[in-house]
C-alpha positions as MATLAB code, in Angstrom:
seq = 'XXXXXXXXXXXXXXXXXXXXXXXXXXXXXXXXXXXXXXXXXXXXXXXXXXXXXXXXXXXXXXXXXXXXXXXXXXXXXXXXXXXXXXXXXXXXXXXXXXXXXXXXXXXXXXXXXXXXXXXXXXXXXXXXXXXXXXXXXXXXXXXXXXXXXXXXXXXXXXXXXXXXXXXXXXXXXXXXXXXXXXXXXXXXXXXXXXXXXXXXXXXXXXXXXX';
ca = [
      13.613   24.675    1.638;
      14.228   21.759   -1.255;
      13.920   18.887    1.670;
      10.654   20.308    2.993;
       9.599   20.217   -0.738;
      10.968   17.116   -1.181;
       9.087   15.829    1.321;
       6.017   17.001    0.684;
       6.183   15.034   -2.341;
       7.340   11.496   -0.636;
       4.655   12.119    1.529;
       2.407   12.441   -1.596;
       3.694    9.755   -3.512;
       2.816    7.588   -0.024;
      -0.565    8.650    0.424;
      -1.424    7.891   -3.188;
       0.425    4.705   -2.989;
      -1.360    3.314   -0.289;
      -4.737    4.481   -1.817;
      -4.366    2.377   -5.122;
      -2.927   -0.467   -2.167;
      -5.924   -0.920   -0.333;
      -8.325   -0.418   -3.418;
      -5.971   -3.024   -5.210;
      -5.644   -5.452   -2.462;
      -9.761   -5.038   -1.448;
     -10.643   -5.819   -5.126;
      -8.328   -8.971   -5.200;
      -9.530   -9.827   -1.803;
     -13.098   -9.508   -2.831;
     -12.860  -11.693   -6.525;
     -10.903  -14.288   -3.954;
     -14.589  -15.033   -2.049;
     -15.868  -15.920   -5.734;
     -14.526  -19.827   -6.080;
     -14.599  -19.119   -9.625;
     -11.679  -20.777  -11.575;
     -10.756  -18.498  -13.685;
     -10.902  -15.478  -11.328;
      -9.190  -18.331   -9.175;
      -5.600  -18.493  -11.894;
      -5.877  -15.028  -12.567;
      -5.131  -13.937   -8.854;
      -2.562  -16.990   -8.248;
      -0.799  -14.930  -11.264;
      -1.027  -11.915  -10.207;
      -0.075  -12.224   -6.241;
       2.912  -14.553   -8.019;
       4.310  -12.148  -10.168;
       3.967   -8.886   -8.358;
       5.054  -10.490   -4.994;
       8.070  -11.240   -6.597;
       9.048   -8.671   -9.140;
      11.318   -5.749   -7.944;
       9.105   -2.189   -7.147;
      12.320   -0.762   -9.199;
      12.248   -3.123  -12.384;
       8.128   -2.735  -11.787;
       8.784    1.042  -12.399;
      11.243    0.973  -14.991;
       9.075   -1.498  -17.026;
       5.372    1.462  -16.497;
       7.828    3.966  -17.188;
      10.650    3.478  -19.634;
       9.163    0.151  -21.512;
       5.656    0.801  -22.053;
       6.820    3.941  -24.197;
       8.179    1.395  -26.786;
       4.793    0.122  -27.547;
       2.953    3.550  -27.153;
       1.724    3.483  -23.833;
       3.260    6.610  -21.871;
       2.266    6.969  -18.550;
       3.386    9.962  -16.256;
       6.044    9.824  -13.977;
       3.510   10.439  -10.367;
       1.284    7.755  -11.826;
       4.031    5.620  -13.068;
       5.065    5.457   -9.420;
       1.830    4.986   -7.777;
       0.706    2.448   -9.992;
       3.811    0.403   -9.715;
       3.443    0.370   -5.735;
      -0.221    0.665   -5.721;
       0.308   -3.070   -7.753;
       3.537   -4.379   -5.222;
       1.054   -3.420   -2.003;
      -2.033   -4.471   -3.030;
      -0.568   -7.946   -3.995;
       0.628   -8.208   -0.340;
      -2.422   -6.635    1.204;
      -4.501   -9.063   -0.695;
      -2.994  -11.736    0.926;
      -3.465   -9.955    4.510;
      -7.305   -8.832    3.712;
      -8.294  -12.724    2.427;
      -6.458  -13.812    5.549;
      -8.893  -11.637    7.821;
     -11.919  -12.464    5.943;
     -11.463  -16.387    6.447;
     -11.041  -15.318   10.422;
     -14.364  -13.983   10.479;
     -16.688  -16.236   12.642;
     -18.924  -17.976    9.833;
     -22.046  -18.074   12.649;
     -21.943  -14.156   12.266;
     -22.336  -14.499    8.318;
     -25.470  -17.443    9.021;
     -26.908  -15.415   11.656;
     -26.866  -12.252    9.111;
     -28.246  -13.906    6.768;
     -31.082  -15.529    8.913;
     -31.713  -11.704    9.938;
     -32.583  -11.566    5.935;
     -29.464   -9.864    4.568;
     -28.351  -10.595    1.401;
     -24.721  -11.544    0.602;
     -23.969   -8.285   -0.195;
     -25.546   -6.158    2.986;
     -23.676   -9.152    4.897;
     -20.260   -8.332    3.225;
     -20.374   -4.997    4.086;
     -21.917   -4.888    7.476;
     -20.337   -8.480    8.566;
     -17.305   -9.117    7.062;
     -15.755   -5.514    6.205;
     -15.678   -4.170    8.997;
     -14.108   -6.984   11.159;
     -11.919   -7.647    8.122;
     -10.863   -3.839    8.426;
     -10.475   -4.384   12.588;
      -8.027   -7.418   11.948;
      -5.682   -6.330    9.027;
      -4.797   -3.514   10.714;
      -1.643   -4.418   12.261;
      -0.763   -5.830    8.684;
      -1.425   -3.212    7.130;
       1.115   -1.112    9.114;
       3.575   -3.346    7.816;
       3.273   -3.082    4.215;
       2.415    0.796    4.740;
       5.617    1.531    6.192;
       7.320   -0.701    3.286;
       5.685    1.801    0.884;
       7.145    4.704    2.521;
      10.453    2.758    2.206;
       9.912    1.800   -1.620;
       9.380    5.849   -2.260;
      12.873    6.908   -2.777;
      13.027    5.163   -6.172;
      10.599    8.213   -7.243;
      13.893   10.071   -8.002;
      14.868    7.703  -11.020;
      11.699    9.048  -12.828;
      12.043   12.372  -11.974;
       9.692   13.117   -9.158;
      11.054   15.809   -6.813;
      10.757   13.613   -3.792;
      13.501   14.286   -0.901;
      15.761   11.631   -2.111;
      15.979   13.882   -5.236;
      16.629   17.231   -3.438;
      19.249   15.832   -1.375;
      20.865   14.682   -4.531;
      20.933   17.860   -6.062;
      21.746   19.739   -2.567;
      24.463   17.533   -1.813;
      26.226   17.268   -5.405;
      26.250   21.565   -5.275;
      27.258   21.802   -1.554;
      29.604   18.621   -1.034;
      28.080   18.234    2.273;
      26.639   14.647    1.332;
      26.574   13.543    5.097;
      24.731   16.742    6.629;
      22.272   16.119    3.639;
      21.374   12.232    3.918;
      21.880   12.344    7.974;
      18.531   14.908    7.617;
      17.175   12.900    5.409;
      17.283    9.995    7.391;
      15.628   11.943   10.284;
      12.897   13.250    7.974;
      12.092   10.031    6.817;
      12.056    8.656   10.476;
       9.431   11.645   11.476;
       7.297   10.724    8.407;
       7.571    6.954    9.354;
       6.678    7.782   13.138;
       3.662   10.128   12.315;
       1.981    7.000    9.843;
       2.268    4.541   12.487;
       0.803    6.843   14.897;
      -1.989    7.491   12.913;
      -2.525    3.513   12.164;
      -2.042    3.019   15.816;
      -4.794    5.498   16.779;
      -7.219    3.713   14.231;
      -6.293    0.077   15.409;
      -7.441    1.159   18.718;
     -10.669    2.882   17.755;
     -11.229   -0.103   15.632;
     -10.183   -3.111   17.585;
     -12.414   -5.258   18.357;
     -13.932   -5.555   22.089;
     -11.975   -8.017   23.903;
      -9.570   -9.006   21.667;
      -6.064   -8.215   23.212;
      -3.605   -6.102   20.879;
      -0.962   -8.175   19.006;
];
């Protein structure tokens, strides 16, 4: 069935999506901790301009600009790179946020214990970091899954596509998008499940859920 295809590939396009999120977002999280100038204006540029630029105008610019000055990139990795940057601007924001809430006697007492900044990062701060950006992380997740219908102007067979095509042969537009709308709410429903069940394996003991 096109739709079931179709989704298949929003679902892919969201997976991947989030992926190049977090590993975006961790990165600029991470050069954040380095109180280095430069790294400093180079991060207060990026989170300014990719906060506010469009996902769509993003996408047009990988896609149909770069082309003029030799740079073509692939429609799939047009679109994940083009959320991947939107996300990981805004999960940037939600990581360094976690990381300041980390108790700092945790980070001294590590490193009394003899770990280095390093061992302390990733045993210390990650993991509580991880615990507390979850709910945050839901949020810009599901806004992914919303920004993946503008696949279709590139080309990518998502279900916003299909429908297109199904309901331009059939003329039943409203049958079409009403499933649409449903499939979309059962892939929305089964991410936040899945978030939910990791935000209560990881939450931290004691700490009552937001």
């Amino acid at each position: 069935m096109a739709l079931a295809k179709g989704a298949g590939y929003t679902i892919l396009v969201t997976i991947a999506s989030i992926g190049a999120g977090l590993a975006i977002g961790l990165l600029m999280a991470v050069l954040s901790r380095l109180q280095w100038k430069p790294v400093a204006l180079f991060l207060a540029v990026y989170l300014y301009v990719f906060r506010s630029v469009p996902v769509l105008v993003l996408l047009f610019i990988v896609f149909f600009g770069l082309p003029g000055i030799g740079i073509r990139i692939p429609p799939f990795t047009s679109m994940v790179l083009s959320l991947g940057l939107v996300s990981g601007a805004y999960l940037a924001e939600i990581f360094r946020g976690a990381m300041s809430a980390v108790d700092q006697d945790e980070i001294l007492a590590a490193e009394a214990m003899g770990m280095n900044r390093i061992q302390s990062f990733l045993y210390i701060i990650l993991p509580q970091m991880f615990r507390m950006s979850i709910p945050g992380m839901i949020n810009e997740f599901t806004s992914v899954l919303k920004y993946t219908p503008f696949a279709y102007t590139v080309g990518i067979p998502e279900i916003m596509k299909e429908a297109m095509s199904l309901a331009a042969v059939t003329l039943r537009g409203v049958e079409i998008y009403l499933a649409v709308g449903i499939i979309y709410f059962v892939i929305y429903k089964l991410f936040v499940m899945f978030f939910m069940v990791l935000e209560k394996k990881f939450r931290i003991p004691g700490l009552a859920a937001g």
